[in-house]
N, C-alpha and C positions, 0 to 999 in steps of 0.2 A: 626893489622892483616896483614899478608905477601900479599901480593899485587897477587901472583899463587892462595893462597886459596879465597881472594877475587872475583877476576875472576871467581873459582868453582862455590863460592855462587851464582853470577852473574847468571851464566849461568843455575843454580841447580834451581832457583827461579822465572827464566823468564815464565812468565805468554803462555803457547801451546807448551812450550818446550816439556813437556814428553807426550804430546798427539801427536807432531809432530813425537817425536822417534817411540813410541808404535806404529801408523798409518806404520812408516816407516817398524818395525817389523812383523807385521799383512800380511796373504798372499790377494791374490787380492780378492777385496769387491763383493756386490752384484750387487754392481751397472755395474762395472767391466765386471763381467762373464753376467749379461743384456745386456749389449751392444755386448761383442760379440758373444753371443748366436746366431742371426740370421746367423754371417757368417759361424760360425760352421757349423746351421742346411744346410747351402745351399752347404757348401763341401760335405758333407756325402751325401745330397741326390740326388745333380746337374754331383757329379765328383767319390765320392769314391763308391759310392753304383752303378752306370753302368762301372765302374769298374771291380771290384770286380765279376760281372754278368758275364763282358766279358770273363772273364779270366775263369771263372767255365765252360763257354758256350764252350771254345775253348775242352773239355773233353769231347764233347756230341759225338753220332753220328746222321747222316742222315739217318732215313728210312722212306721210300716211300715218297720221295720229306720235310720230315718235319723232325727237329732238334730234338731228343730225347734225354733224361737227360742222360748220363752214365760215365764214369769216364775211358775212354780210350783214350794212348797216340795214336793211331792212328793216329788222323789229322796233330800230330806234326813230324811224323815219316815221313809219306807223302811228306809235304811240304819241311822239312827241308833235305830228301834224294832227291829231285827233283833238277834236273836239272834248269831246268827252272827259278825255285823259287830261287835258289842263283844267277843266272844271272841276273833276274829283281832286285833283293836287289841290287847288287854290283851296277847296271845301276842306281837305282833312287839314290844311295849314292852318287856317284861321279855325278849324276846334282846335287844335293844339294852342295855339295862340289863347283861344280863349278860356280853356280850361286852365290854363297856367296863370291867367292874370286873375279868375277867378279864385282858383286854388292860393294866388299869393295875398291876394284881399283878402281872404277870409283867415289865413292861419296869421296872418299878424297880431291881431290880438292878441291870441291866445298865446303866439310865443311873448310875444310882449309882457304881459301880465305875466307867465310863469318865467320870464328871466327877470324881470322888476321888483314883481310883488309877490310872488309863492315864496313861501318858505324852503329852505333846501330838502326836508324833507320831501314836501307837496311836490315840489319838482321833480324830484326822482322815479314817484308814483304816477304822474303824468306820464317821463318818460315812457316808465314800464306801459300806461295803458296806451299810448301810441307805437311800440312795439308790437303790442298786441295782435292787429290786426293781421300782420304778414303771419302769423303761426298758422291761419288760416290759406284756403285756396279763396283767391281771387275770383275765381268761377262763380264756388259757392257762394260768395258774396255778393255777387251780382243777380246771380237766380233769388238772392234771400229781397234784394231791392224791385226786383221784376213781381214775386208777389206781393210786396209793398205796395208799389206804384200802380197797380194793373187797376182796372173802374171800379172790381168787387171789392178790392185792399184795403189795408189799414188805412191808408193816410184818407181816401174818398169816404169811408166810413166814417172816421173821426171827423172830416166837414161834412156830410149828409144831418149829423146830428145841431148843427147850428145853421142848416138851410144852404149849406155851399153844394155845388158840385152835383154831378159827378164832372173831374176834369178828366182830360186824356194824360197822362204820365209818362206811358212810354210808346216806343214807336215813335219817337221825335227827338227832337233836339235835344228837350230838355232830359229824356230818360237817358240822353247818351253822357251827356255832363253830368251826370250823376254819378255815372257812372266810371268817368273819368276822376272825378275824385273822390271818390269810393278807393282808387288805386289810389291816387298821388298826392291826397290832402292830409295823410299822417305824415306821409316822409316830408312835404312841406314845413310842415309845421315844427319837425324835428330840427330840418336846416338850417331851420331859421332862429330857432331857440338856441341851438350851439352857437349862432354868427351874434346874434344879441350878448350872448352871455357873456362874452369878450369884448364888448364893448367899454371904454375906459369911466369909469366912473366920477373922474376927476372932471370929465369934459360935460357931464352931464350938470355938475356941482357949481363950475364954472358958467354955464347957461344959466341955473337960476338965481347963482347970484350978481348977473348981469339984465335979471328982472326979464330970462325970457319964459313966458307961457307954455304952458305943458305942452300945447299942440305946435308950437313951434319950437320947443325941442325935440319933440318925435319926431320932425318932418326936417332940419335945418342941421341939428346936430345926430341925434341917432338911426334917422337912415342912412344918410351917409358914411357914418362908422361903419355902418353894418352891410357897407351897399357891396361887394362880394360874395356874401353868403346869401345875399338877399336875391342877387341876380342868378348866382348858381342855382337855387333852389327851384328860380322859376323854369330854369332852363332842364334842370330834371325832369319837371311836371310837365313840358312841352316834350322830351324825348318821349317820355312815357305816354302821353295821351298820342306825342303823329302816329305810332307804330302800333295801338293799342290795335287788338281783333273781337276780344270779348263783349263790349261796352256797345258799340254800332251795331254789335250785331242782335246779342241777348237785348235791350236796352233799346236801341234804336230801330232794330228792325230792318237793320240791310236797306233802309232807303232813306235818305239816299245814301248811295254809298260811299265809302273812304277807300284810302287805297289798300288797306290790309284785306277789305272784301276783297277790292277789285282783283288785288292777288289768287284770290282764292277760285275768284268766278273764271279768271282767264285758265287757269289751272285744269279747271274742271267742263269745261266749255269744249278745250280740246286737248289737252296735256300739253298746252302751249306753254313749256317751261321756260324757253327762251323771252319770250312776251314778257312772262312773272319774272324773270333773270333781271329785267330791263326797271320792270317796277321799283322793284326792289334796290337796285343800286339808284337808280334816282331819290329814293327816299334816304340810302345813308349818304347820299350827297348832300342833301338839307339835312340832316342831322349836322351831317361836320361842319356845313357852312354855317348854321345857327351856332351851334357850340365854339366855334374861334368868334362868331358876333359876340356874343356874349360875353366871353374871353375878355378879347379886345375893350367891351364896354365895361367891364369891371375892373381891371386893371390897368387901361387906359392914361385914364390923369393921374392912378397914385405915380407911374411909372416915369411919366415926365416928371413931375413934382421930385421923384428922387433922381 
């Protein structure tokens, strides 16, 4: 027998073979769709089902102080002809925008140095002190920066003693970005230390013994290795800053305002839910739309390239 059809038989007769293909063939089991039933039931009824609510809600109107079913673009006519409401959009954009490019400036370093030059030890301890912070409430953390910054606070005190100051801290811009990475400048830092750590080491080895310069292997060969985790991470710190409510408000003082105030104000103003319905899915629209740019700009060229 030819030694090709021997092999067939071999293989034709192997004892789970055509239970192993058939199984292969077969669509997913029961056990399968059991298990992930629960997560199903919890997206429909934790995420797509108040969803779904808000988006109907945003059609209603308001009479006599209460949300009535009806199916009128009004609120969206309203809002989106208003002055105001594009002003506040544009403002809470560009803090997001900006706390995320600051937020990504500033943790490179540090992921850098501890995926380059820490020891795996020193690493891990890092890790852990940049887990840290989430054990806490964010509130708290914000109230602990609000005595901080305030004219009588530590930081104004420690310049009073070399002739600086007093500055303003918060109530402005600057206390709101602080505030903003107060939230999103650990988890930065972490994203970015995982997306470095992977980084090919050969390619780096390769640059210097091609006589390239340390700053132009950081910038030529290892951001670009790294540009995925680098673009995702910025793009966390922007989810988290457009939607932020604490920071603007403890921090910045409600003026001006962002749209997570504005939420709040229209809310409270006249229990104009359908108004706040309207805000709100405009804001997870620029979520999504950022989040597929981002996407797109991360994965982009590797994707043509393969």
């Amino acid at each position: 027998m030819p030694a090709s059809a021997s092999a067939s038989h071999d293989a034709a007769g192997a004892p789970g073979s055509g239970a192993r293909a058939a199984a292969r063939g077969r669509g997913p089991t029961l056990f399968g769709l059991t298990m992930g039933l629960p997560a199903l039931v919890w997206q429909l009824v934790l995420f797509a089902t108040p969803l779904v609510f808000m988006v109907l809600m945003t059609f209603w109107l308001v009479v006599n102080f209460r949300p009535t079913p009806d199916l009128s673009l009004a609120n969206w006519s309203k809002l989106l002809s208003a002055g105001y409401f594009r002003d506040i959009y544009l403002r809470t954009f560009l803090y997001g925008m900006l706390a995320a490019g600051i937020a990504s400036v500033m943790a490179f370093p540090c992921a850098y140095l501890l995926a380059f030059k820490a020891r795996p030890n020193i690493r891990w301890l890092a890790v852990f002190l940049l887990i840290t912070p989430f054990f806490t409430s964010y509130l708290v953390r914000t109230y602990t920066w609000k005595v901080i910054l305030t004219g009588d606070g530590m930081v104004n005190a420690a310049l009073g003693f070399v002739g600086l100051g007093p500055f303003s801290m918060v109530n402005n811009l600057f206390g709101t970005i602080v505030g903003y990475l107060t939230l999103v400048l650990p988890l930065v830092i972490l994203l970015q230390l995982f997306s470095l750590a992977y980084v090919d080491r050969n390619l780096i080895e390769a640059a210097h013994n091609l006589r390239c310069g340390a700053v132009r292997t950081v910038f030529q060969v290892i951001v670009p290795a790294a540009k995925i985790g680098l673009v995702l991470a910025a793009t966390f710190a922007f989810i988290l800053s457009f939607g932020d409510y604490v920071s603007p408000t403890l921090l910045g003082g409600s003026k001006p305002p962002t749209m997570s105030i504005l939420i709040v104000d229209v809310v409270k103003s006249g229990a104009n839910w359908p108004e706040a319905s309207v805000i709100a899915v405009v804001m997870s629209l620029t979520l999504l739309a950022v989040c597929f740019a981002a996407l797109i700009f991360a994965y982009g060229k590797t994707g043509r390239r393969t």
